[in-house]
C-alpha positions as CSV (number, residue, x, y, z in Angstrom):
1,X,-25.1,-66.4,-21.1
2,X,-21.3,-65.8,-21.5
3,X,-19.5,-65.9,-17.5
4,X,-17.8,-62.8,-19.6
5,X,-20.9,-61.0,-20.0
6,X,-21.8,-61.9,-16.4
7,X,-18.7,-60.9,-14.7
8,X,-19.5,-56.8,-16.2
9,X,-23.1,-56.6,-15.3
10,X,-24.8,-56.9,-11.7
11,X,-28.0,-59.0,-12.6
12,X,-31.6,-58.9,-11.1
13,X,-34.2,-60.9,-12.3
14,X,-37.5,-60.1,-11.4
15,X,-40.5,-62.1,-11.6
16,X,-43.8,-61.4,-12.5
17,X,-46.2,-62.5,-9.5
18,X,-49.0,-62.2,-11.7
19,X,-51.2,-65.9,-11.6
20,X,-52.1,-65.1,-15.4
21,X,-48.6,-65.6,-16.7
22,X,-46.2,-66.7,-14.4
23,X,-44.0,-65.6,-17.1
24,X,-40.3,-64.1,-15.7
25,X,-39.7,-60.4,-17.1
26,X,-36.4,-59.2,-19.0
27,X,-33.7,-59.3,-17.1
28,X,-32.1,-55.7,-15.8
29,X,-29.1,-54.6,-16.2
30,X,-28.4,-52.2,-12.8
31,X,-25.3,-49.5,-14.2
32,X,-24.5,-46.6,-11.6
33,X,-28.0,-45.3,-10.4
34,X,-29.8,-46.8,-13.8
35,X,-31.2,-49.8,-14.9
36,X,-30.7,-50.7,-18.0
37,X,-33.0,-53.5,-20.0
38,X,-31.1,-56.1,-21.4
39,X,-32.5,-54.8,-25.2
40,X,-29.4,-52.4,-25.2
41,X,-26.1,-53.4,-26.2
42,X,-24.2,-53.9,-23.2
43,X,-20.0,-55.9,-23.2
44,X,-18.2,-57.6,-21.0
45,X,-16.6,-54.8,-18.5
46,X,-17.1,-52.2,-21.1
47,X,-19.2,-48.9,-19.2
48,X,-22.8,-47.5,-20.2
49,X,-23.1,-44.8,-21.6
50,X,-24.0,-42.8,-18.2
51,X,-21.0,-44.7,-16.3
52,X,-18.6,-42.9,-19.1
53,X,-20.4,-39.3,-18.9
54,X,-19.8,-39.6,-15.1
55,X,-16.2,-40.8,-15.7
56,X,-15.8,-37.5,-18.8
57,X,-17.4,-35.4,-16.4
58,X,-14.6,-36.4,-13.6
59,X,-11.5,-36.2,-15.9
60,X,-12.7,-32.6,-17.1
61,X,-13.6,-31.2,-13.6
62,X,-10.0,-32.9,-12.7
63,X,-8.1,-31.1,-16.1
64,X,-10.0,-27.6,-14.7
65,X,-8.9,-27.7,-11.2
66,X,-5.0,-28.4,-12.7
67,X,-5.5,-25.9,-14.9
68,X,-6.9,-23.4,-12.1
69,X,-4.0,-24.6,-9.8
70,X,-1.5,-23.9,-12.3
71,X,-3.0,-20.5,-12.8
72,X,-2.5,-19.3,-9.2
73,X,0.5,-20.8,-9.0
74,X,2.0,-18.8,-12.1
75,X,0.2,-15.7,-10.3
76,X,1.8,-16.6,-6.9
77,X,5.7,-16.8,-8.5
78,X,4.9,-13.4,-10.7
79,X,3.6,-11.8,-7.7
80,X,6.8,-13.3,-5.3
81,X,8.8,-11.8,-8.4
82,X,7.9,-8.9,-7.9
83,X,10.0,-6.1,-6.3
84,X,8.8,-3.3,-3.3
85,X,10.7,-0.9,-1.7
86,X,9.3,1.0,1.2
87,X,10.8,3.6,3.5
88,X,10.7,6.9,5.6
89,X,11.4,10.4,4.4
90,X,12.1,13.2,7.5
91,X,13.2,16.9,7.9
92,X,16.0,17.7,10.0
93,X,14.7,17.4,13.1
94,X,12.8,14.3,12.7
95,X,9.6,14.9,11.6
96,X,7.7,12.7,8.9
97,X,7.3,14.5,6.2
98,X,3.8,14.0,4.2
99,X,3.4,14.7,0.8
100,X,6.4,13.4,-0.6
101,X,6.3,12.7,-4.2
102,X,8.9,9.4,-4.4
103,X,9.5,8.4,-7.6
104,X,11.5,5.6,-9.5
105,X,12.6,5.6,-12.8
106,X,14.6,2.5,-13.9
107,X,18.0,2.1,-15.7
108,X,16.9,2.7,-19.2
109,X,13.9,4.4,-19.3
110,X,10.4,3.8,-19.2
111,X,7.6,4.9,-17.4
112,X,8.7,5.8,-13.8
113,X,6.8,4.5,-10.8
114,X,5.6,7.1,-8.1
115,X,4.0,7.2,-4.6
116,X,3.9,9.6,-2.2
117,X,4.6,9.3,1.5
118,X,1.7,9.2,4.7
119,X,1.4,11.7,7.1
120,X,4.1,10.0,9.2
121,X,6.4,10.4,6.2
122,X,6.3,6.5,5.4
123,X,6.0,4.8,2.1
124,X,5.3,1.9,0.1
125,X,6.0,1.5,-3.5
126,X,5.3,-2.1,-5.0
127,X,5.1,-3.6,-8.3
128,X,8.8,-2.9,-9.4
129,X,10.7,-5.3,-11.4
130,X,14.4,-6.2,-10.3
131,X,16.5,-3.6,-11.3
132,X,18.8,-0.7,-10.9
133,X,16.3,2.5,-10.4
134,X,17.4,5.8,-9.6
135,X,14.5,7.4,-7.0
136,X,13.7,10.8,-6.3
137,X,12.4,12.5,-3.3
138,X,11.0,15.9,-3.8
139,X,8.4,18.3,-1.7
140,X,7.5,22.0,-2.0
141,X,10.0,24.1,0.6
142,X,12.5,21.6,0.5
143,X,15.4,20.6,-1.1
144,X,15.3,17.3,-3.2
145,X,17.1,13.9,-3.4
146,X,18.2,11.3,-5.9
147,X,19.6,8.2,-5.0
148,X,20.7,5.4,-6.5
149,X,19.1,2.3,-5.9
150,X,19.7,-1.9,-6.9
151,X,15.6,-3.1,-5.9
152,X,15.6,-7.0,-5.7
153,X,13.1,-9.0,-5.5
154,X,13.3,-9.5,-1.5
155,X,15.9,-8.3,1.1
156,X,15.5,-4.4,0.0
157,X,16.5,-2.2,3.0
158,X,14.0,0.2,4.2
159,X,15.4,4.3,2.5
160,X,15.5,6.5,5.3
161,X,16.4,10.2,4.3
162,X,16.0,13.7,5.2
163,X,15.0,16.7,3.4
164,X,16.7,20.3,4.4
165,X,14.5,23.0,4.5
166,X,14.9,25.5,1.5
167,X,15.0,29.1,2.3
168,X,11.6,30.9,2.3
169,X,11.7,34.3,1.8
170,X,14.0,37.1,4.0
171,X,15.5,36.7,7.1
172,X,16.1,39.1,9.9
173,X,19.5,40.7,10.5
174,X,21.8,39.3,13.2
175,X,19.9,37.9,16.2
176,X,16.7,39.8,17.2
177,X,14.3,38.5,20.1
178,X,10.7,39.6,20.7
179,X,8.4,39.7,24.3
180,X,5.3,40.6,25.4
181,X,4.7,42.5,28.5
182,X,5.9,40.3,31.3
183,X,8.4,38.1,29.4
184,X,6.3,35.8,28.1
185,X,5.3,34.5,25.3
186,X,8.6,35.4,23.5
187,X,10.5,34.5,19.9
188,X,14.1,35.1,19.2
189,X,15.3,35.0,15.2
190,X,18.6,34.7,14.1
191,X,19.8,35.4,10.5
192,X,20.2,31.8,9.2
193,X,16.8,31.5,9.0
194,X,16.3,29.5,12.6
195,X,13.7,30.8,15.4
196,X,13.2,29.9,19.1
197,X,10.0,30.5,21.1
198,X,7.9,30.0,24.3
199,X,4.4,30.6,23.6
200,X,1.0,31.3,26.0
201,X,0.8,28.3,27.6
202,X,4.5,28.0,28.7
203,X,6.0,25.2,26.5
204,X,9.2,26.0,24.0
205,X,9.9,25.2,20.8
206,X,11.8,25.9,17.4
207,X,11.8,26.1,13.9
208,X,12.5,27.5,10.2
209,X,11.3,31.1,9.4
210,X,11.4,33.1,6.4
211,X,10.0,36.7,5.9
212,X,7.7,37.7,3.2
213,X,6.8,41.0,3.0
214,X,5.5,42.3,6.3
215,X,4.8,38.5,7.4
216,X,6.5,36.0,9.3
217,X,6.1,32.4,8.2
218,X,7.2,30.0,10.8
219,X,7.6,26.4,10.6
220,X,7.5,24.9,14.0
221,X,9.6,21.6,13.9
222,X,10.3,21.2,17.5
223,X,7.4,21.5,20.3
224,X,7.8,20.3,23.7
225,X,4.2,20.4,24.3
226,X,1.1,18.7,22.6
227,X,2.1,17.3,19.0
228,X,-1.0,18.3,17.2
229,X,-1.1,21.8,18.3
230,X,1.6,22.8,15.6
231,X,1.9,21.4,11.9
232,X,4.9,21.3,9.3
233,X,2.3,21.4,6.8
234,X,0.7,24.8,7.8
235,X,3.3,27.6,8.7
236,X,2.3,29.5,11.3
237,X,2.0,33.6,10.2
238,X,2.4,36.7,12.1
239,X,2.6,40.0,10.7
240,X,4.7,42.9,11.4
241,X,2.8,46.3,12.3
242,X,5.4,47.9,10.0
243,X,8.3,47.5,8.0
244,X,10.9,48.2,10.8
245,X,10.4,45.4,12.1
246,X,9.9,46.7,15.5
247,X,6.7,44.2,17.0
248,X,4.1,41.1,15.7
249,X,1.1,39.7,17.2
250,X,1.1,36.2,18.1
251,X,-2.5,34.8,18.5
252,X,-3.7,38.0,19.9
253,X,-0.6,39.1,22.3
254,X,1.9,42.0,21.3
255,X,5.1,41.3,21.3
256,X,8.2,43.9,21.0
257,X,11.8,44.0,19.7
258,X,13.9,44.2,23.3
């Protein structure tokens, strides 16, 4: 046999113990994990045909990972190229406001992209492409913003803005102040719309007002005592036994013009 044909194929001979014959069987071809009889057609360093499925098998599973690789990569830059802008929206004294519809509308036109902020008055607006945007901040009760904004893909500064409080209904003449027997609680209203207060449990405070009807809706935005206990979101509403103005109840206490 050719030293050619030898140097491709790992031999074996086996021979056939049998004392009928004593005769020595075909010699075996071993390929990868199968033997082969010398019957098939087999070339000096050339593969068998399950040597070059294996080999097929590891070129395509090496062409998918690329592709796959290449995929998440072109995912990863579009993703990177993409621009956020995030931020905090308060009223005047502070407070996050909730509920703030933000919205970005980009030189040009299009579609505008919109968010609105968390109860601490954050946001978080993603998905932007580079670009000069104008963004608007508006809420119900409060007066609205646009600013002008470049967005970039990274090193955007955080917006931090505040909303002013719009008028809500009437406001009481001059400076009036109301007490319960005793002195306390009390509430003292002055005509641009501002109120003070101490209430039951001793702790003071301030806020917007505006009068509708026979009703007083107060916005506490400054408590010194237990955060939850008053909300920006809720007014709180007392009512006026008449339309002079003269006393209001306040979670079940009188309290009288002095």
């Amino acid at each position: 046999m050719p030293s050619s044909l030898r140097s491709g194929v790992r031999w074996n001979v086996r021979r056939n113990r049998s004392n009928h014959t004593g005769r020595e069987e075909l010699p075996v071809a071993a390929c990868g994990n199968m033997s082969v009889g010398i019957g098939c057609r087999l070339f000096a360093g050339a593969p068998c045909a399950t040597s070059m499925g294996e080999r097929q098998m590891r070129l395509n599973g090496r062409f998918v990972a690329a592709v796959a690789f290449l995929a998440v990569a072109g995912a990863t830059v579009d993703v990177a190229a993409q621009a956020r802008v995030t931020g905090k929206i308060t009223d005047e004294w502070g407070n996050g406001l909730p509920g703030v519809l933000v919205s970005a509308q980009r030189d040009g036109g299009g579609t505008p992209t919109t968010t609105t902020t968390e109860d601490n008055g954050e946001f978080f607006m993603i998905g932007l492409s580079s670009a000069q945007y104008d963004i608007t901040f508006t809420r119900d009760g409060y007066q609205g913003i646009r600013t002008p904004a470049l967005i970039r893909s990274r090193d955007n500064q955080p917006i931090e803005l505040e909303l002013e409080a719009l008028p809500t209904g009437g406001r009481l003449r001059g400076e009036q102040e109301f007490q319960a027997q005793g002195g306390s609680p009390w509430m003292k209203f002055n005509e641009e719309g501002f109120f003070e207060f101490e209430d039951a449990d001793g702790e003071e405070g301030m806020g917007t007002y505006g009068i509708v009807e026979q009703d007083a809706l107060l916005v506490v935005r400054e408590y010194d005592g237990d955060d939850d206990k008053y909300s920006i979101v809720v007014p709180v509403v007392v009512s006026f036994s008449s339309d002079q103005f003269t006393s209001f109840t306040w979670d079940g206490v009188e309290l009288t013009k002095q």
